[in-house]
C-alpha positions as CSV (number, residue, x, y, z in Angstrom):
1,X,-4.4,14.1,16.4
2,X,-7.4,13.5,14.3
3,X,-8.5,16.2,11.8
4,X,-12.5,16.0,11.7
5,X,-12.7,19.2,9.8
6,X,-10.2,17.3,7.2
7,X,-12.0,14.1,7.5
8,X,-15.4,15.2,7.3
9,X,-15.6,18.4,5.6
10,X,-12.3,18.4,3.1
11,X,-11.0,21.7,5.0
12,X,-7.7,21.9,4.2
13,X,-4.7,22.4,6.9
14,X,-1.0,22.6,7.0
15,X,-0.3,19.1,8.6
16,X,-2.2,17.3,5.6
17,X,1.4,16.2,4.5
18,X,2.6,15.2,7.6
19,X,-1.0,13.6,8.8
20,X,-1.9,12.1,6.0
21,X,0.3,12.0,3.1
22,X,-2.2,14.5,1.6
23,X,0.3,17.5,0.7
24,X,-0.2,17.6,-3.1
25,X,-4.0,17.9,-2.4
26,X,-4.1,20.9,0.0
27,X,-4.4,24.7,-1.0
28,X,-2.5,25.6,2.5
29,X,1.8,26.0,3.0
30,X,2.5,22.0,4.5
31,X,4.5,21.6,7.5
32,X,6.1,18.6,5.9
33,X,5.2,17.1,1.5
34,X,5.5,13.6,3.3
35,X,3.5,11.6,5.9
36,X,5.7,11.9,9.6
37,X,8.5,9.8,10.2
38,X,10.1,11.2,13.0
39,X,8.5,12.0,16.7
40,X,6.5,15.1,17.1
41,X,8.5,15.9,20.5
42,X,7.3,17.6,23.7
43,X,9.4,19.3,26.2
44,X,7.8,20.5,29.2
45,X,10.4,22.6,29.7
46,X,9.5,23.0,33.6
47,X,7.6,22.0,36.2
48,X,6.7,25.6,37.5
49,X,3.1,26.4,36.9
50,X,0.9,29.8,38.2
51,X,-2.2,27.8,38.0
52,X,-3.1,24.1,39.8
53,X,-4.9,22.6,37.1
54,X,-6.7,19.2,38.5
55,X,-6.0,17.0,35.2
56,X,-2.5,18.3,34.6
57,X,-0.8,15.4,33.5
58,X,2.5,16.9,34.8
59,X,2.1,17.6,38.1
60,X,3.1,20.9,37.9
61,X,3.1,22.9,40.7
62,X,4.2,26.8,42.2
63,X,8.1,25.6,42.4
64,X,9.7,23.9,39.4
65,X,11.8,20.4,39.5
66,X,15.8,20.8,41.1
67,X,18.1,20.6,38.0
68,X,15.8,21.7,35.2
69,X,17.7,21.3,31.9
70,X,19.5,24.8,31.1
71,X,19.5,27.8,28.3
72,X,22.1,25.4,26.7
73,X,21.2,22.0,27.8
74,X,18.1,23.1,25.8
75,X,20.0,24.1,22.8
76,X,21.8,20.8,23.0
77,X,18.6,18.8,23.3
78,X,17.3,20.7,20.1
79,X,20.2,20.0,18.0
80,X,19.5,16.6,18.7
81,X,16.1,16.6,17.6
82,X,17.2,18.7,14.5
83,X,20.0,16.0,13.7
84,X,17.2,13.2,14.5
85,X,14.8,14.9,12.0
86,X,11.9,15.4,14.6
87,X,9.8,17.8,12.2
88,X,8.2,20.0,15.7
89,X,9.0,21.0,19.0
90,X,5.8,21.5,21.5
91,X,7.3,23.8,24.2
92,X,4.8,22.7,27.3
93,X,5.3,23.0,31.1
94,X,4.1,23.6,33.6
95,X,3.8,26.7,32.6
96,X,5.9,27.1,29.7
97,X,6.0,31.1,29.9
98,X,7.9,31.2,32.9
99,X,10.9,30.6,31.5
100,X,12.9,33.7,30.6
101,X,14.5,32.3,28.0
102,X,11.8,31.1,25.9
103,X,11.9,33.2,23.3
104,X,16.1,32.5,22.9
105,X,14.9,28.9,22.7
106,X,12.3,28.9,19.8
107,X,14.3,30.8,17.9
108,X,16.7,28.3,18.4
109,X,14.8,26.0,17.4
110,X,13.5,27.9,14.2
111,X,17.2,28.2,13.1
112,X,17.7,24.8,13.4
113,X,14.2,23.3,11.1
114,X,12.7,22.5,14.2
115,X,8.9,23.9,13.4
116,X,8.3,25.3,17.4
117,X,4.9,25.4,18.4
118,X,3.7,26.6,22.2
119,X,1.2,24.8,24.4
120,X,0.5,27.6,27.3
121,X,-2.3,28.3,29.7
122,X,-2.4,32.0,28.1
123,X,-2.4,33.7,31.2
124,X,0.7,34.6,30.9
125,X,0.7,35.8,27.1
126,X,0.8,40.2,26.5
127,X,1.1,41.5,23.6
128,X,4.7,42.5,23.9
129,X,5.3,38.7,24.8
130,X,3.2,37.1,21.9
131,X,5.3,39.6,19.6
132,X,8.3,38.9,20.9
133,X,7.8,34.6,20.7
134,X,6.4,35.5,16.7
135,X,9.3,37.2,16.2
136,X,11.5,34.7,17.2
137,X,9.8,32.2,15.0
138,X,7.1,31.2,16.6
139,X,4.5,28.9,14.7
140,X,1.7,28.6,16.5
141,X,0.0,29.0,20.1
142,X,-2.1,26.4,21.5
143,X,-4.1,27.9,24.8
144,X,-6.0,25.7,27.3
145,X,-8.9,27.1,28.4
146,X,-11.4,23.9,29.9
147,X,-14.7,25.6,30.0
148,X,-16.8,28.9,30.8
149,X,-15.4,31.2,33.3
150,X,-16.6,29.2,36.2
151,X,-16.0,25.8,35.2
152,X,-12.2,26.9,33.5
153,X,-12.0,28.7,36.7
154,X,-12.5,25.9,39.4
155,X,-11.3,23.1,36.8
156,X,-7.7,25.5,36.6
157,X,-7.4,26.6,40.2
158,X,-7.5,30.4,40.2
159,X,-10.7,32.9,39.7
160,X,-10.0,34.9,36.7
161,X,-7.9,32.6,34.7
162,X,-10.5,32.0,31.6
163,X,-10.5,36.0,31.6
164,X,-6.7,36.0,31.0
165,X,-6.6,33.3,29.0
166,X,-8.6,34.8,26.6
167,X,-6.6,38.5,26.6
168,X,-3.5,36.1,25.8
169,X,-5.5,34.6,22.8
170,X,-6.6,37.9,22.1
171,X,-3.1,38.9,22.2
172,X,-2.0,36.6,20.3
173,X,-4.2,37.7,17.7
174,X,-3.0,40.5,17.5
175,X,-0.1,40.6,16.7
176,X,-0.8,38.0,13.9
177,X,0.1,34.8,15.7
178,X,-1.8,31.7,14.6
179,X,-3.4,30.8,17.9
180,X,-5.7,27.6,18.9
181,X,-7.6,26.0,21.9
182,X,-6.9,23.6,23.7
183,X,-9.8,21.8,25.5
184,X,-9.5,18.2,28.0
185,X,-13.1,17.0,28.3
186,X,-14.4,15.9,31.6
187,X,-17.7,15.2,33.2
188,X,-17.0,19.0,34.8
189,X,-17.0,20.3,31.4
190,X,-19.0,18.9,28.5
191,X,-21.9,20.9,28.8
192,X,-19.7,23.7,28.1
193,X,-18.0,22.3,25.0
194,X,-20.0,24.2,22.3
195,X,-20.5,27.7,24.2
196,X,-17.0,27.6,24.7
197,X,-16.9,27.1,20.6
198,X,-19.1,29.8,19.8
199,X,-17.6,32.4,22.0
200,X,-14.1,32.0,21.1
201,X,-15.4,31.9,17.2
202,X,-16.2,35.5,18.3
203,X,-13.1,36.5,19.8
204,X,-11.2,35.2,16.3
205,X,-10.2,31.7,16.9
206,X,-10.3,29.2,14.2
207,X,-8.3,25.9,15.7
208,X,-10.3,24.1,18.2
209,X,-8.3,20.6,19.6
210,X,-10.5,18.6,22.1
211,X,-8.4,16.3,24.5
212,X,-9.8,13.1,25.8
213,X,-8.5,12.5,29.9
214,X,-5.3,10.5,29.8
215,X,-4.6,8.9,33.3
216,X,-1.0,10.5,33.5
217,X,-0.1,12.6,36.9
218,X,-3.8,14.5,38.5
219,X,-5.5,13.2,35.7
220,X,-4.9,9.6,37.1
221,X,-6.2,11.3,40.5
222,X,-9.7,12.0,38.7
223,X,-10.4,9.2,36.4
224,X,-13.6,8.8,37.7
225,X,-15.1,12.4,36.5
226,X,-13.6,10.8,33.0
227,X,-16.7,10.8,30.6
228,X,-18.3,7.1,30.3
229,X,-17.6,5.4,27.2
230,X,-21.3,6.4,26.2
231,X,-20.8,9.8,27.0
232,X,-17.7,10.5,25.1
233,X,-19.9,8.6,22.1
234,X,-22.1,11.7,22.5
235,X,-19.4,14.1,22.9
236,X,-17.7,13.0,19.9
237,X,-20.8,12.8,18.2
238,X,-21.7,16.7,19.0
239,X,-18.2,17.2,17.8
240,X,-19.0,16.1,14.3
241,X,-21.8,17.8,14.3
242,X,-20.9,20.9,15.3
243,X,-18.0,21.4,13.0
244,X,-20.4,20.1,9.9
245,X,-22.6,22.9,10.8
246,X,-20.0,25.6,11.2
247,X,-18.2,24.5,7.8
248,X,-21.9,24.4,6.2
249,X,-22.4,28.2,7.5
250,X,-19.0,28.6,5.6
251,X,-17.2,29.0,8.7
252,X,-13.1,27.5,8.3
253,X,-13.2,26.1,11.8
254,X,-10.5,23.8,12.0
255,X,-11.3,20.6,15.0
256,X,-9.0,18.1,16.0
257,X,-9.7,15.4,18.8
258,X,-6.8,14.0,20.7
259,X,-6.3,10.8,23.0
260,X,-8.3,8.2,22.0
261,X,-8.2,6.5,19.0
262,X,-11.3,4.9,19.0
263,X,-12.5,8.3,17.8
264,X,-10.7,7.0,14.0
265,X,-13.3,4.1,14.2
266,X,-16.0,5.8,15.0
267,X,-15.3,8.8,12.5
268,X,-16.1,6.3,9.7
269,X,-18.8,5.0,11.2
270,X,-20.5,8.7,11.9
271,X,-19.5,9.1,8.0
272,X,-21.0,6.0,6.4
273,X,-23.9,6.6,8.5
274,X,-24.1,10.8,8.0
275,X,-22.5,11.7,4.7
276,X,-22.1,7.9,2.9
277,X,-19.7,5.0,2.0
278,X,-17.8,6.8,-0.6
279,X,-17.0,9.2,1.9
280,X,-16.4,6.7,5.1
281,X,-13.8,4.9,2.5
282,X,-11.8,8.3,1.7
283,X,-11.7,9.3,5.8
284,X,-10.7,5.4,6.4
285,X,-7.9,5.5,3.7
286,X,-6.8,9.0,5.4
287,X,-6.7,7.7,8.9
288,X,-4.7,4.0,7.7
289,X,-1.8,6.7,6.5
290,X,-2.0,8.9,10.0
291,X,-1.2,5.3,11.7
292,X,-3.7,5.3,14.6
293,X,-2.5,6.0,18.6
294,X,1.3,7.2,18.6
295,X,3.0,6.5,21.7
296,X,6.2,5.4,21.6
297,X,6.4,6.2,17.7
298,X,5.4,9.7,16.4
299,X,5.1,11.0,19.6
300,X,8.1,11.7,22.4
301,X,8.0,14.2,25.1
302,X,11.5,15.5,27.4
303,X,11.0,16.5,30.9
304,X,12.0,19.3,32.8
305,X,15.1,17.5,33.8
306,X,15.5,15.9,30.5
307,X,13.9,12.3,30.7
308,X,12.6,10.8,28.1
309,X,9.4,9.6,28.0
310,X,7.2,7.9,25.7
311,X,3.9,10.4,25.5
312,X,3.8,14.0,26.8
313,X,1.0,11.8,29.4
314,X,2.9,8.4,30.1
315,X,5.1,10.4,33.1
316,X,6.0,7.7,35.1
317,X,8.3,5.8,32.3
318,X,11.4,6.7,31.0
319,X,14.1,4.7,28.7
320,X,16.5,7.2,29.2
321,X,17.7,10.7,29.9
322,X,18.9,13.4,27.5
323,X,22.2,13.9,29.6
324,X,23.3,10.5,28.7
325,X,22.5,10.1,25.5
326,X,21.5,11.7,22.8
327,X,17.5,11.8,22.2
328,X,18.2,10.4,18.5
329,X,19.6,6.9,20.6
330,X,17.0,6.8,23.3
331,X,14.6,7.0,20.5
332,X,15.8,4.5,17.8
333,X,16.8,1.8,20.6
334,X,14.9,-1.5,20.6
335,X,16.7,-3.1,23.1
336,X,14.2,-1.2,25.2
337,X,11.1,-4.3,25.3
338,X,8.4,-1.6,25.9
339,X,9.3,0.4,22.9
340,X,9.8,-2.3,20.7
341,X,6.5,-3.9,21.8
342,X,4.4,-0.9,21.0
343,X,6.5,-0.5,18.0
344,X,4.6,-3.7,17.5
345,X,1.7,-3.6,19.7
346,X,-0.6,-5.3,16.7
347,X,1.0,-8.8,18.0
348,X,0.8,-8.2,21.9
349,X,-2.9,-6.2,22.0
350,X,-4.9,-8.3,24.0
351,X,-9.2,-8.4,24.6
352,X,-11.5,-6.3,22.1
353,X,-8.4,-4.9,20.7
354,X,-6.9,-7.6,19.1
355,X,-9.4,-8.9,16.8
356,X,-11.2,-5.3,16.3
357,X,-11.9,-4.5,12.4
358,X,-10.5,-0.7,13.5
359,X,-7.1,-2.1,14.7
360,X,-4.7,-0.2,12.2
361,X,-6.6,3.3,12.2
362,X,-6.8,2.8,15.9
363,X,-4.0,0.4,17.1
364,X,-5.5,0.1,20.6
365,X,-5.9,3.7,21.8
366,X,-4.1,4.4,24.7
367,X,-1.6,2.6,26.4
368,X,-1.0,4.4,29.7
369,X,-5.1,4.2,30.1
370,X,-4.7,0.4,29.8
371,X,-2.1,0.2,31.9
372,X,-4.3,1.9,34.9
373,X,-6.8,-0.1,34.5
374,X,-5.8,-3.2,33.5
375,X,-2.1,-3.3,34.6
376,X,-1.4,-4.5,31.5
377,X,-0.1,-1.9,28.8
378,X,-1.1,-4.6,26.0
379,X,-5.0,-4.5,27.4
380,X,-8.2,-2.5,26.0
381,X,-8.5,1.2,26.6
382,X,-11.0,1.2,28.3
383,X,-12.1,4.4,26.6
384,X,-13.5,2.3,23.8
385,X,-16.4,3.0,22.8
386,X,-17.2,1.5,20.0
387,X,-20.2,-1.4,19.6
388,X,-19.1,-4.9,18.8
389,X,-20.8,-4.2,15.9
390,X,-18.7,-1.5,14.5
391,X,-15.6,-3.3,15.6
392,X,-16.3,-6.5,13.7
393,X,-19.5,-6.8,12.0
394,X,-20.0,-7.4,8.5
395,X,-20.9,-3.9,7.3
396,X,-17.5,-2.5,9.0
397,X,-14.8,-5.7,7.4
398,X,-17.0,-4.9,3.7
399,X,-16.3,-1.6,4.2
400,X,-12.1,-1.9,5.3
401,X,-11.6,-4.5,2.9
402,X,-13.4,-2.1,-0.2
403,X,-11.1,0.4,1.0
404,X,-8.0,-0.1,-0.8
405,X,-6.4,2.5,-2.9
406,X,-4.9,5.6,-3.2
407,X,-7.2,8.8,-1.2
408,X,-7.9,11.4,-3.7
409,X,-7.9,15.0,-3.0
410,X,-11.4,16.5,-1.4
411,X,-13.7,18.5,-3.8
């Protein structure tokens, strides 16, 4: 994830520390005092879903997967990640709220250090329900809702479902349960982007995370509504713009864009063009510490039958399974060529990517997009929109190369 409220507007959050090494500068209770080490770890936890979403990157449907990992296979796989040191535990689906024993397992997780977090489509969320996941240690609630009524409607399958969504935000809310959006960007959808802003601004939300289309399960299936790379320029673009304008009316609107990591590139660019070089050095100095895409590294997800895999998106690759060994081995064994080569994808990136001036905020951007359309998981994302000019023009090696040092805390 990439903070552009942090990068561009000094708001302060409570993954500074574990983003960017920035702990001792924020006002706000950290996550972690130290930049992440360990995986950030999804578990879609089943494959049941009440909605048909067309980019879900599961597959998840009305009936969940035979053999689903148990109340205590759970616990098990959560004492591994506690022993491993993974610092949070994303508890996705499907349709995560489906599971009657949800709330058992995040306060599982809480008593073991695991930070728990919740990525639902809110539907599902009462009040009674939101209560009873805070209670149990609940951090926070991340709700996908992929447009205004109509659009989140038809993009998620069932008339009604932005309605609901935003009663379990509301919710949420209510019973004092920090609570974010969740929004995939689409062709279908990016007119909506800032109306979807504004009005959830209203109902109370203040965490806004804007997902680029990965081509993992149906969102390999509609690649081509995926924006053009000129059009997520724009998108990303309004993005900035929108969250300078919000922070200048004194609104603490925290944004976050996810999945491609040519948005770290172009962050500095917006920056030294918007807001000036002393400020493009500081965002660049940030974004060398957050480490640029990372699958196979600071990112892991489980699925519902316990697989490992090597990005919540990248579905169709495992190097193991939970029931055979631990997560903690899966994780930390190089034997495995395709982790250890993204491990060190700076010496196998191939095309644009490997002689890009970006390369270590960005490190090549998506692998499993590559790999669709290239075949080759060491090839350009071809979500890159960056000019040749950004990527290795003069202005951009000056401005990497001035950019050594220590980042110093935002005024």
């Amino acid at each position: 994830m990439i903070s552009v409220s942090k990068l561009l507007c000094g708001l302060d959050a409570e993954s500074d520390g574990l983003r960017y090494d920035a702990a001792d500068g924020s006002k706000k209770p950290q996550i972690s005092e130290e930049v992440q080490q360990r995986p950030v770890v999804v578990w879609n936890t089943t494959k049941r879903c009440n909605l048909y979403c067309e980019h879900c990157y599961a597959g998840a449907d009305a009936e969940g997967a035979p053999n689903e990992l148990s109340t205590a296979e759970g616990k098990a796989l959560i004492d591994d990640l506690a022993e491993f040191g993974a610092p949070v535990l994303l508890f996705s689906g499907g349709e995560p709220m489906v599971r009657e024993d949800l709330a058992e397992l995040v306060a599982y997780a809480a008593d073991s250090g695991v930070r728990p977090v919740l990525s639902t489509n809110g539907t599902l969320l009462t009040r009674d329900r939101a209560r009873e996941l805070k209670d149990a240690g609940l951090k926070y609630a991340g709700v996908s809702v992929d447009g205004l009524p109509e659009r989140n409607d038809r993009i998620r399958g069932e008339e009604g479902a932005f309605d609901a969504a935003v009663r379990g935000i509301e919710a949420c809310l209510d019973v004092g349960l920090k609570t974010g959006l969740r929004y995939t960007i689409t062709e279908h959808n990016v007119d909506d982007l800032a109306g979807v802003v504004d009005l959830l601004v209203d109902v109370g939300v203040d965490r806004f995370c804007f997902y680029h289309l990965d081509y993992g399960g149906r969102g390999a299936d509609i690649s081509d509504v995926d924006l053009s790379p000129e059009a997520t320029r724009r998108a990303v673009a309004d993005l900035c713009d929108l969250t300078r304008e919000y922070h200048d009316a004194d609104e603490e609107i925290e944004t976050l864009l996810v999945g491609n990591y040519a948005d770290a590139g172009y962050l500095v660019e917006y920056a030294d063009r918007e807001m000036g070089t002393d400020r493009a050095r500081l965002i660049y100095r940030y974004l060398r510490r957050n480490g640029g895409d990372p699958t196979g590294e600071r990112v892991a997800d489980v699925d519902p039958v316990g697989n490992v895999h090597l990005t919540q998106f990248w579905q169709g690759y495992s190097p193991g399974n939970v029931r055979d060994r631990s997560f903690g081995a899966i994780w930390s064994d190089e034997s495995n060529p395709l982790l250890a080569g993204l491990r060190n994808r700076e010496e196998h990136l191939s095309g644009r990517c490997a002689d890009c001036a970006y390369q270590s905020i960005c490190r090549g951007g998506s692998r499993l997009r590559a790999l669709s359309a290239h075949d080759d998981p060491f090839a350009p994302d071809p979500k890159c929109y960056l000019t040749d000019e950004e990527r290795g023009g003069e202005a951009a090696l000056s401005r990497i190369e001035s950019a050594d040092g220590t980042a110093t805390a935002d005024d």
